[in-house]
C-alpha positions as CSV (number, residue, x, y, z in Angstrom):
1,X,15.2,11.0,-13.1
2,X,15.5,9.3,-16.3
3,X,17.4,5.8,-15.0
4,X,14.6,6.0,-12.3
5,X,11.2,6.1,-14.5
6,X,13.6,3.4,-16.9
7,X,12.8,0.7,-13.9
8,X,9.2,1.0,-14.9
9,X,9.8,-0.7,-18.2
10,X,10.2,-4.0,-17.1
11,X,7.2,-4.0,-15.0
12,X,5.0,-2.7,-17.8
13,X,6.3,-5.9,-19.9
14,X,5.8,-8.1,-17.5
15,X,2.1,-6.5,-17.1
16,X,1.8,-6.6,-21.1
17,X,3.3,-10.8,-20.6
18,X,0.1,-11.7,-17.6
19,X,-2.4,-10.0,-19.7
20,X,-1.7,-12.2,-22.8
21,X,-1.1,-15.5,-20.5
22,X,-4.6,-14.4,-18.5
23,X,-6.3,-14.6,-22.2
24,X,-4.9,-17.7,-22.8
25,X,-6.1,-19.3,-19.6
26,X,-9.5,-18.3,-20.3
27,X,-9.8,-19.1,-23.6
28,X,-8.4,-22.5,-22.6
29,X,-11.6,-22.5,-19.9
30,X,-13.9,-22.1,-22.7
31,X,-14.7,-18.4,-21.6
32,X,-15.1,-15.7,-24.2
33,X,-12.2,-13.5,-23.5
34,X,-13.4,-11.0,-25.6
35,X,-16.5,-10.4,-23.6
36,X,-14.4,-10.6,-20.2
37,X,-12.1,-8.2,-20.5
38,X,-15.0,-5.9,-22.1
39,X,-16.9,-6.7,-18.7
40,X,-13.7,-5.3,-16.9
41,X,-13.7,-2.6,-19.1
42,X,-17.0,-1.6,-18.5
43,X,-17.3,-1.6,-14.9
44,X,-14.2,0.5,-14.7
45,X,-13.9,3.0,-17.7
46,X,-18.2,3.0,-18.9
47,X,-18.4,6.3,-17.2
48,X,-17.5,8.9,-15.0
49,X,-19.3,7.5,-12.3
50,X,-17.2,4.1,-12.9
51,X,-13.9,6.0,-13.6
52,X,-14.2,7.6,-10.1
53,X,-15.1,4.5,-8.7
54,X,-12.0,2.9,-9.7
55,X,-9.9,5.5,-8.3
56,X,-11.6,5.0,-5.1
57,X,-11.0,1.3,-5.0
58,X,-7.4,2.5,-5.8
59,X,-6.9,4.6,-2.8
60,X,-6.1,2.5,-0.3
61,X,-3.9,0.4,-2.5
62,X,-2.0,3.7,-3.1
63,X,-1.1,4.1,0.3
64,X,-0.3,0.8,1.4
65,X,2.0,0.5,-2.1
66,X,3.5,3.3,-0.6
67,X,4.3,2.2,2.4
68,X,5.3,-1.0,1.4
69,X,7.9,0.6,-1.2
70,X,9.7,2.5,1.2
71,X,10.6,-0.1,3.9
72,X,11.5,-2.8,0.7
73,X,13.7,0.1,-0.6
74,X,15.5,0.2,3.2
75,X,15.5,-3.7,3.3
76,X,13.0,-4.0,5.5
77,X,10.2,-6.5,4.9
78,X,7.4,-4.3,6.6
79,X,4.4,-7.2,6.1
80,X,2.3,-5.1,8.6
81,X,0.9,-2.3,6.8
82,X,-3.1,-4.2,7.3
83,X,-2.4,-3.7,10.9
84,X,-1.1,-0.5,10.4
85,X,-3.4,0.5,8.0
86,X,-6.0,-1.1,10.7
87,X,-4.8,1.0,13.8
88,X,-5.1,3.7,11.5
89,X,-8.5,3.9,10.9
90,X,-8.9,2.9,15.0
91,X,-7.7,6.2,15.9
92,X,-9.2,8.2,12.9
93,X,-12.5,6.5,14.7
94,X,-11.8,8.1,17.8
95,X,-11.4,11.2,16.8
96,X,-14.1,11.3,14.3
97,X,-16.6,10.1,17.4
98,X,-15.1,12.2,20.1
99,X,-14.3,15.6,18.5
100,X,-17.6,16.2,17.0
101,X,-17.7,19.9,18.0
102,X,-14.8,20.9,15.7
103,X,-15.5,22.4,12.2
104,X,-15.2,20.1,9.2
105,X,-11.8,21.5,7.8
106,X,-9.7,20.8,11.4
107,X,-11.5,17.5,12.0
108,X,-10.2,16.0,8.6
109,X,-7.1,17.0,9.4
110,X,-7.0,15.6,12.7
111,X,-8.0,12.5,11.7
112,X,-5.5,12.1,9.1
113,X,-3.0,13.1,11.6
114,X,-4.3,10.5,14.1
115,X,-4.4,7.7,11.1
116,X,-0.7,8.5,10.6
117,X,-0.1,8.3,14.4
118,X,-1.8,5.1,14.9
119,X,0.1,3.4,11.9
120,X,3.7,5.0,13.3
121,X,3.1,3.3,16.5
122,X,1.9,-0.1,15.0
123,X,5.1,-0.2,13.3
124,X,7.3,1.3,15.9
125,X,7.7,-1.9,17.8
126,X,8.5,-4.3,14.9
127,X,10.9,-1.6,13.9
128,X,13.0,-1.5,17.4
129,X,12.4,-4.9,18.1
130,X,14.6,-5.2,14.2
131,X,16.9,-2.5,15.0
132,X,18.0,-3.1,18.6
133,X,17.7,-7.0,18.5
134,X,17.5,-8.2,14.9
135,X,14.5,-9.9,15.7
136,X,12.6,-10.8,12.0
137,X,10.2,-8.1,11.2
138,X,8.0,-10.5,8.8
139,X,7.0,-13.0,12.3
140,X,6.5,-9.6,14.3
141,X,4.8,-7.2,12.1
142,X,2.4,-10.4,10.9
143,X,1.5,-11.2,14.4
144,X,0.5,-7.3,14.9
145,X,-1.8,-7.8,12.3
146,X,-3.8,-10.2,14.0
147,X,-3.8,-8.0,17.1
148,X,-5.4,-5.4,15.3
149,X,-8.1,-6.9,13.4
150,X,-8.5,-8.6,17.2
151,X,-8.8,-5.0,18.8
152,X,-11.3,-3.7,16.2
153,X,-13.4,-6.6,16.8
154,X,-13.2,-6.2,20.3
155,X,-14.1,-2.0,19.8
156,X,-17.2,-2.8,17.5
157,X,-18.5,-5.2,19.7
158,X,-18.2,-3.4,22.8
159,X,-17.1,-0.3,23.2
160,X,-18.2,2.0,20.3
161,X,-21.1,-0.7,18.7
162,X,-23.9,0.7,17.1
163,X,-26.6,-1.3,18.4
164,X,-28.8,0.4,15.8
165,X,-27.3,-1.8,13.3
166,X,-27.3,-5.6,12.4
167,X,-24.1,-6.2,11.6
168,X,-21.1,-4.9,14.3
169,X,-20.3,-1.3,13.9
170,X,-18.9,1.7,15.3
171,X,-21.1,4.5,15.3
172,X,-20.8,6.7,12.3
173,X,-18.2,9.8,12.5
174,X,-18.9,13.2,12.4
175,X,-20.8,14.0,9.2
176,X,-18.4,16.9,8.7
177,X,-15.3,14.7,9.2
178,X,-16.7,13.0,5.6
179,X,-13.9,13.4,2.5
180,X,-15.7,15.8,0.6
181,X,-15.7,14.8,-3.4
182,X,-13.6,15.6,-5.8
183,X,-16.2,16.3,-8.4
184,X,-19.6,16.7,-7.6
185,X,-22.0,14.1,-8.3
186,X,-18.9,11.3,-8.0
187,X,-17.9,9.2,-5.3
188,X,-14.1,10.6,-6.3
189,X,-12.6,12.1,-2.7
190,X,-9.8,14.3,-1.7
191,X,-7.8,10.7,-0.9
192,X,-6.8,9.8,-3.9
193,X,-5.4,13.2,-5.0
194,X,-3.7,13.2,-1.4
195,X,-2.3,9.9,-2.3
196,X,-0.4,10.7,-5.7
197,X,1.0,14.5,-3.8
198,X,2.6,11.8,-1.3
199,X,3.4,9.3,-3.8
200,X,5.7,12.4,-6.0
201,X,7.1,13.6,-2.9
202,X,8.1,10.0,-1.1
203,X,9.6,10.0,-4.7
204,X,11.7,13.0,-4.5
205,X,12.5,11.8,-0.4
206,X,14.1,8.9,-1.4
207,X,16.1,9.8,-4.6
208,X,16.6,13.5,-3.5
209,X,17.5,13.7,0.1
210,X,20.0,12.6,2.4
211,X,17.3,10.6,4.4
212,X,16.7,8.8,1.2
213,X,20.5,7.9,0.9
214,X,20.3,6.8,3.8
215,X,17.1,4.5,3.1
216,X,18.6,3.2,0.1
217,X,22.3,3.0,1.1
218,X,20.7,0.4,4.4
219,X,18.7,-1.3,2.0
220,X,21.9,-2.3,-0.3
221,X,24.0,-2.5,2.2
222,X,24.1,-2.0,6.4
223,X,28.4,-2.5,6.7
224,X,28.8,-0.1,3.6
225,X,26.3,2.3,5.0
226,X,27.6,2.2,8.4
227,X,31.1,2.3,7.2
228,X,29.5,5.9,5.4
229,X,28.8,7.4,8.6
230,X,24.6,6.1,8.1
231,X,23.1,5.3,11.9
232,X,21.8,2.1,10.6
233,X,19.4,1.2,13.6
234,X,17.8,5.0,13.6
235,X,17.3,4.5,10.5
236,X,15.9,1.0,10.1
237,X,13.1,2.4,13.2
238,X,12.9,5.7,10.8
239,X,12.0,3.7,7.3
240,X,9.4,1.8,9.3
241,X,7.6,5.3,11.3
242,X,7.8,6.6,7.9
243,X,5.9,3.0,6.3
244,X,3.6,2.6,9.1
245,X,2.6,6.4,9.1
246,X,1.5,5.8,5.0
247,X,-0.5,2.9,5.5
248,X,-2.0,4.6,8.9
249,X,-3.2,7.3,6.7
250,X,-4.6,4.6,4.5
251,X,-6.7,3.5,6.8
252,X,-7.9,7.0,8.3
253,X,-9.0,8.1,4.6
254,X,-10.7,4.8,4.0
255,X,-12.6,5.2,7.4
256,X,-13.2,9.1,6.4
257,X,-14.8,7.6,3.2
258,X,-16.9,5.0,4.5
259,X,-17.8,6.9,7.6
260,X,-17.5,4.2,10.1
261,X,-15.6,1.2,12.0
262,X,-15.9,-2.4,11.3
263,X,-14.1,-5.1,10.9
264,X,-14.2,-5.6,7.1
265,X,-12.8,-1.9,6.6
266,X,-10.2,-3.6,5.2
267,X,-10.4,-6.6,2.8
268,X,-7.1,-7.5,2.7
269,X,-5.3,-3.8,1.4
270,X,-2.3,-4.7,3.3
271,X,-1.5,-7.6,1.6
272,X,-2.5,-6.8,-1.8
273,X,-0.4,-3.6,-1.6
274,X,2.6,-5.9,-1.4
275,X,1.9,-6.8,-4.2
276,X,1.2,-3.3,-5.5
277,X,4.9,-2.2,-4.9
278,X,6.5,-5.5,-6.1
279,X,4.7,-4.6,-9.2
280,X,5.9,-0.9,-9.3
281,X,9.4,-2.2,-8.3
282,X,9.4,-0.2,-5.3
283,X,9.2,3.0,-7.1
284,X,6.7,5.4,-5.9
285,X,5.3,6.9,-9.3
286,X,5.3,3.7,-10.5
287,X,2.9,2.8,-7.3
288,X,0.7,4.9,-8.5
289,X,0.0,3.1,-11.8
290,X,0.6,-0.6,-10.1
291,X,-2.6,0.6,-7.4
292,X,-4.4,2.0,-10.4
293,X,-4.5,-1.3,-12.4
294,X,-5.7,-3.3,-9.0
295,X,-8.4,-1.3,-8.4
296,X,-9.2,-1.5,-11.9
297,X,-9.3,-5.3,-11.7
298,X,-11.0,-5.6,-8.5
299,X,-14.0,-3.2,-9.7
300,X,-14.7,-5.1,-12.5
301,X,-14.5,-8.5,-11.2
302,X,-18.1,-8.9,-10.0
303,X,-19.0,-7.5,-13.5
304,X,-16.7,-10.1,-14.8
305,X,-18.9,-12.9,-13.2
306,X,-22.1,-11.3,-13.7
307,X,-21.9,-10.6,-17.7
308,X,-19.4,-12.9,-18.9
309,X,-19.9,-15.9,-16.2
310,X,-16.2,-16.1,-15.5
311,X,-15.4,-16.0,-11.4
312,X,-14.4,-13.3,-9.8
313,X,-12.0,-15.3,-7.9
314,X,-9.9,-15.3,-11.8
315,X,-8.8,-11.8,-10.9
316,X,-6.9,-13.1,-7.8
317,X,-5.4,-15.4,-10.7
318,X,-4.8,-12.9,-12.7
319,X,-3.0,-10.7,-10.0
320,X,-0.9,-13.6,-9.0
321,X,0.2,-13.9,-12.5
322,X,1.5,-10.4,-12.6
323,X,3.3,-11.0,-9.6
324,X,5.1,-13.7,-11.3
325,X,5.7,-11.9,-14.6
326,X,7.1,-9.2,-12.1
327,X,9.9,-11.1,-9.8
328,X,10.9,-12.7,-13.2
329,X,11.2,-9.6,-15.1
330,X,13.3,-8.3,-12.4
331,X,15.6,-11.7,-11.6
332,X,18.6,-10.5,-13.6
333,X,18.9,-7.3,-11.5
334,X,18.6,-9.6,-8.0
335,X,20.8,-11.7,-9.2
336,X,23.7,-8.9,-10.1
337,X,22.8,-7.3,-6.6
338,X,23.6,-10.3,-4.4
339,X,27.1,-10.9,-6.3
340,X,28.0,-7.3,-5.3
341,X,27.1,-7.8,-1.8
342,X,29.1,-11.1,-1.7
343,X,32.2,-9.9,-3.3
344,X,32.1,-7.4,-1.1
345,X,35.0,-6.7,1.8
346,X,35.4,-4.8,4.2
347,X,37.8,-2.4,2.4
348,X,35.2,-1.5,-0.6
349,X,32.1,-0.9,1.7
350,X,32.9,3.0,1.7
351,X,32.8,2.2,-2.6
352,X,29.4,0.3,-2.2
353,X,28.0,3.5,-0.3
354,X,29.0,5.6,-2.9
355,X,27.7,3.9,-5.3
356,X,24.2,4.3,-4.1
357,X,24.1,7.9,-4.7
């Protein structure tokens, strides 16, 4: 447990590095950095009503972190958890609009059930397509994200539009199929909480189970975990139901909290939650932070630009610069993992498998 919350130190370095080199590059803009970062602060941390607010904008992050951190852990570049996270909230939808009559309590769950559903089966096809075929889940899983956003259009515009409203729509869910808050009087929903019980136990599923050595040992390794008796291909399709099925859920709480369909549900949470888990260095409790911190800079940077005149696009900036700081921090380690795999033979791949544990 303790070598595992260690790979969290880097990250926080490199975190500590980007906020300093951020500074810099605003000061050098002639901005007052100073009355920035207070901006940020503000927006984020002035209140409870801003404090819950963050942890809202946080939530889907959390989940596609999530789901991003297990398939990178299996060595499987899974850059389809928006689509995912999309079909998600598709079939939340549904059932939210066509299971009115249940109580509150089942429909949630049913939803959430259907969220994970419709992310399993985004993801099941890249996943075979990888297993059986080797065909390059970044190309696949990218081109299902454009299918989806496509399909929701195509739903919002036609089939479940509300015509009541401006802007294309679905019509609104069940009002009892709404996340009911965390504390009263806050915007803070059952999601979030949801999110860091998942987060702990993905934790203890990867570094505590035998289907996490078998994650781990394919991610360092498919001869070595073959060799180990590890059905690479079921597993490779099993690390992406699992992924898909987190960033489904994603989308099915983020439709439960804004009560209805469009195409804008999601603002780009499956890319940014790449990010999130390069930042946490595919660890799960250190997802929860790494979502915590983007949420933190995306709700304060319209404040940013509205108090301190600095534009909101300097977050993205800022966020890229972490990334940076990130992939350097963690270089050395890469670096030592490739000379392992290519000294490797054929006679020590039962040793590499080992070695995962």
């Amino acid at each position: 447990m303790r070598v595992r919350f260690k790979s969290l130190i880097r990250p926080a370095i490199a975190i500590g590095i980007s906020l300093a080199i951020g500074a810099l590059i605003l000061l050098v803009a002639g901005y007052d950095v100073g009355k920035a970062f207070l901006a940020i602060w503000n927006a984020s941390f002035r209140n409870l009503r801003t404090i819950t607010t963050t942890f809202n904008k946080a939530s889907p992050l959390l989940y596609v972190g999530l789901a991003v951190a297990i398939s990178f852990r299996g060595n499987v570049f899974n850059i389809g958890a928006e689509g995912q996270l999309l079909m998600g909230a598709v079939f939340a939808t549904i059932v939210g609009l066509y299971l009115q009559f249940l109580p509150g309590f089942l429909l949630i769950i049913l939803m959430l059930l259907a969220g994970c559903l419709g992310g399993a089966l985004w993801a099941f096809i890249p996943g075979y397509l990888k297993a059986r075929y080797d065909v390059s889940e970044v190309i696949t899983t990218i081109m299902f994200n454009y299918i989806a956003l496509n399909f929701i259009g195509y739903l919002v515009r036609g089939p479940i539009r509300d015509t009541t409203q401006a802007e294309p729509q679905s019509f609104a869910i069940a009002r009892q199929g709404f996340l009911p808050s965390l504390i009263p009087g806050t915007p803070l929903h059952l999601g979030y909480l949801l999110g860091i019980l998942l987060a702990i136990g993905l934790f203890y599923l990867l570094f505590k189970t035998y289907i996490g050595y078998e994650v781990r040992a394919v991610g360092l390794n498919k001869n070595a975990a073959n060799v180990a008796g590890v059905n690479v291909r079921k597993t490779v399709v099993g690390t992406m139901l699992i992924s898909g099925a987190l960033a489904g859920l994603g989308g099915a709480i983020e439709l439960a909290n804004i009560h209805y369909l469009l195409e804008g549900i999601s603002p780009g949470y499956g890319f940014t939650g790449i990010a999130v888990a390069i930042l946490a260095n595919s660890n799960p409790i250190g997802v929860i932070f790494s979502s915590f911190l983007f949420g933190f800079l995306n709700a304060g940077a319209t404040s940013m630009q509205r108090s301190a005149g600095v534009s909101a696009s300097f977050v993205q900036i800022f966020q890229g610069i972490m990334i940076i700081a990130i992939a350097l921090a963690s270089v050395n380690k890469t670096k030592i993992t490739n000379k392992i795999k290519k000294t490797l033979g054929k006679d020590k791949n039962i040793t590499a498998a080992k070695e995962v544990e």
